[in-house]
Structure formats: C-alpha cells, structure tokens
C-alpha positions, -999 to +999 in steps of 0.1 A: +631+256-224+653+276-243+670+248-257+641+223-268+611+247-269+589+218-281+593+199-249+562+196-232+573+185-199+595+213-197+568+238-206+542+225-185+567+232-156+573+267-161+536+271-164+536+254-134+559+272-114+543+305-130+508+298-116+526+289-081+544+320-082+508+340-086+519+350-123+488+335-136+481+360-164+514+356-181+512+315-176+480+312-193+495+337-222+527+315-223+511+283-224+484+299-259+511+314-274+532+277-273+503+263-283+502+282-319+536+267-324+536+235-309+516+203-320+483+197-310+483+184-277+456+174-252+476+177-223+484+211-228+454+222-241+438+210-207+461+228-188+449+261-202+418+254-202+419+246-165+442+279-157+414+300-178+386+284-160+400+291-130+400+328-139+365+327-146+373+328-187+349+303-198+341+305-231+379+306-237+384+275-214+358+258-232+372+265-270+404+244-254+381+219-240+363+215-274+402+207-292+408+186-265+377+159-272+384+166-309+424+157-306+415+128-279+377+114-282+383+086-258+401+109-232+371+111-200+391+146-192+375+166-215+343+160-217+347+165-174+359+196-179+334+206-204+309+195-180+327+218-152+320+247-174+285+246-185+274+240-148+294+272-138+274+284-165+243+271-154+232+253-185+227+220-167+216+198-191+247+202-216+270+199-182+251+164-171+253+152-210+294+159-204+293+143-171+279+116-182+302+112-211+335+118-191+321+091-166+309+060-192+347+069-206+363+066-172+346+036-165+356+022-194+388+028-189+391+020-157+374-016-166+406-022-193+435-014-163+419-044-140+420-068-174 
C-alpha cells in the first residue's frame, strides 16, 4: 500500500483484513480517509458504507450509498443497500422504492449476461 496508495485492490484488502482482525473502527476510518484522496469509486464507497452499517451508523452509511447511485446509476448495489438502511430505519416505503429499484436493475442485468 505504501508503494501505490491509489490501488484499490490493495486497499480494500487491508480493510479487509482490519475488519477480520476486529479493528473495525480504524478500517472504516482508513477506508474515509482514502476516500478524500482517491477517485470516486463505487466499490469502495460500498465497502464503507456496508462496514458503517454494520456498526449501526446509518445516516453515514447512507451518505456513501447516495455517492454510490450518483457515481454508478445502473449499479443494482446501491440502491439495495439503500433499501437495507431505510428498513433498519423503519421507513418502509422509501426501503421497498430501493428494493424495487436494485431488483428491476439486477434483472436487467442479469437478462444482458444470458444474451
């Protein structure tokens, strides 16, 4: 990491291994502090928002979630994970209007692999 700090792959590792390791605090603060430096990227910016909904910091999770469907709009994981949130939330007509989303684009996508 030390000598390509822009590589994703290697960053989402050390996150990785961080969360396995029980450091989960100091992933998710790793992984937002790359993120100010790093381009915009969907795949990390799920991966933090997962890690903070996991420690019950949803609004934050969400704010990552909202970049992710702005940076990738056809991308079903966003809008899923959005979803997730607002039913933990209970506001469950925003979460089934996500849901629904994420599914119509997994479909979709799904339908353009079997072409």
């Amino acid at each position: 990491l030390r000598d390509s700090p822009e590589n994703e792959d290697n960053l989402r590792s050390l996150v990785y291994c961080m969360e396995k390791l029980g450091n989960h605090a100091s992933a998710i603060d790793l992984l937002e502090k790359a993120l100010e430096y790093l381009k915009p990227s969907p795949s990390l910016r799920l991966i933090a928002g997962v890690l903070l909904y996991k420690s019950e910091e949803l609004e934050r999770a969400l704010k990552h979630f909202r970049v992710v469907v702005e940076l990738s709009k056809k991308d079903w994981r966003g809008y899923y994970n959005m979803g997730m949130v607002y039913k933990k939330q209970g506001i469950k007509e925003f979460a089934e209007k996500y849901f629904s989303k994420a599914d119509s684009l997994k479909r979709t996508k799904e339908k353009l692999k079997t072409r």
